[in-house]
C-alpha positions in Angstrom: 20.4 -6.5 -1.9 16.7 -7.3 -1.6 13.8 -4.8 -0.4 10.6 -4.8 -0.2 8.5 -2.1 -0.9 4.7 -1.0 -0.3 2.7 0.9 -2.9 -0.4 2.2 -2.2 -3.1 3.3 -5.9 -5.8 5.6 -4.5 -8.5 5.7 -6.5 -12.2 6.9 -6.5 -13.7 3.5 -6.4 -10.8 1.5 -4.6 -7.5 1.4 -2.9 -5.0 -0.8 -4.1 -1.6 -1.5 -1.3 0.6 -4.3 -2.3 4.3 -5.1 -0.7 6.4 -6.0 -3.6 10.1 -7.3 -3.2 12.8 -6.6 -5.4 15.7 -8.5 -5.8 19.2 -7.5 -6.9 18.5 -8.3 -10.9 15.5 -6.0 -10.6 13.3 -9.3 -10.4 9.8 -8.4 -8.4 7.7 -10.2 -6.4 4.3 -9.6 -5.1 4.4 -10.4 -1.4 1.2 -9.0 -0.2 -1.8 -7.5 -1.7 -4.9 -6.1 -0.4 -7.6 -3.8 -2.0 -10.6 -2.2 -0.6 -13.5 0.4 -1.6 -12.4 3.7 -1.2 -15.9 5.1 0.1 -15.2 8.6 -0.8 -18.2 9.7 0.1 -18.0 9.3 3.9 -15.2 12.2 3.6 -11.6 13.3 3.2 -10.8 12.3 7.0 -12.6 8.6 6.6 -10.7 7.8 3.1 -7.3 8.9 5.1 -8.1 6.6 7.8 -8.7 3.7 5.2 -5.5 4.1 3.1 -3.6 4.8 6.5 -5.0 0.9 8.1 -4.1 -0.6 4.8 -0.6 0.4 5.1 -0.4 -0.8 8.5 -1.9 -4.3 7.1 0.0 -4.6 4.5 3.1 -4.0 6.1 1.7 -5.8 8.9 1.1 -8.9 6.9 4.8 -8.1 4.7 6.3 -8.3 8.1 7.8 -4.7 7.4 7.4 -2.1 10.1 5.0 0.6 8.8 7.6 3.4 10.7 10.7 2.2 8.0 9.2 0.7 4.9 9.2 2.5 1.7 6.4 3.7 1.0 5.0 5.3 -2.4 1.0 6.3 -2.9 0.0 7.2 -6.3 -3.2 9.5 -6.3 -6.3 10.4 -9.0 -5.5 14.3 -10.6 
C-alpha cells in the first residue's frame, strides 16, 4: 500500500518540510518540498507559527489533510 508522509528538519537557519510517498517496495518519492528561513530570532512563538504554516502547505500542496497525515519533525539538540 502507498503513503505519503510529511517530514519537517528544523534548523537554526532553515526549515525543511517535504511530502514523500512510499510505495509498497519501500521505493520513495519526493512529492512536495518547501523550505524557508527559520528566523529564530523573532522568538519561540513566531518559529512555531512558521513550521506549523509549512505543514499546512505542504500537505496542502501534497493534497494530504494536515489533521491525518503522518507527520515526523526532526529538531537541532
Amino acid at each position: 500500500m502507498e503513503r505519503t508522509l510529511v517530514g519537517v528538519d528544523l534548523g537554526g537557519t532553515k526549515i525543511e518540510g517535504a511530502a514523500i510517498r512510499v510505495d509498497d517496495a519501500g521505493d520513495l518519492e519526493v512529492v512536495v518540498r518547501e523550505r524557508r528561513p527559520t528566523l529564530r530570532d523573532d522568538g519561540y512563538e513566531a518559529v512555531l507559527d512558521r513550521v506549523a504554516a509549512l505543514v499546512r502547505d505542504v500537505c496542502d500542496a501534497a493534497s494530504l489533510s494536515v489533521a491525518t497525515a503522518p507527520i515526523g519533525v526532526g529538531t537541532p539538540g
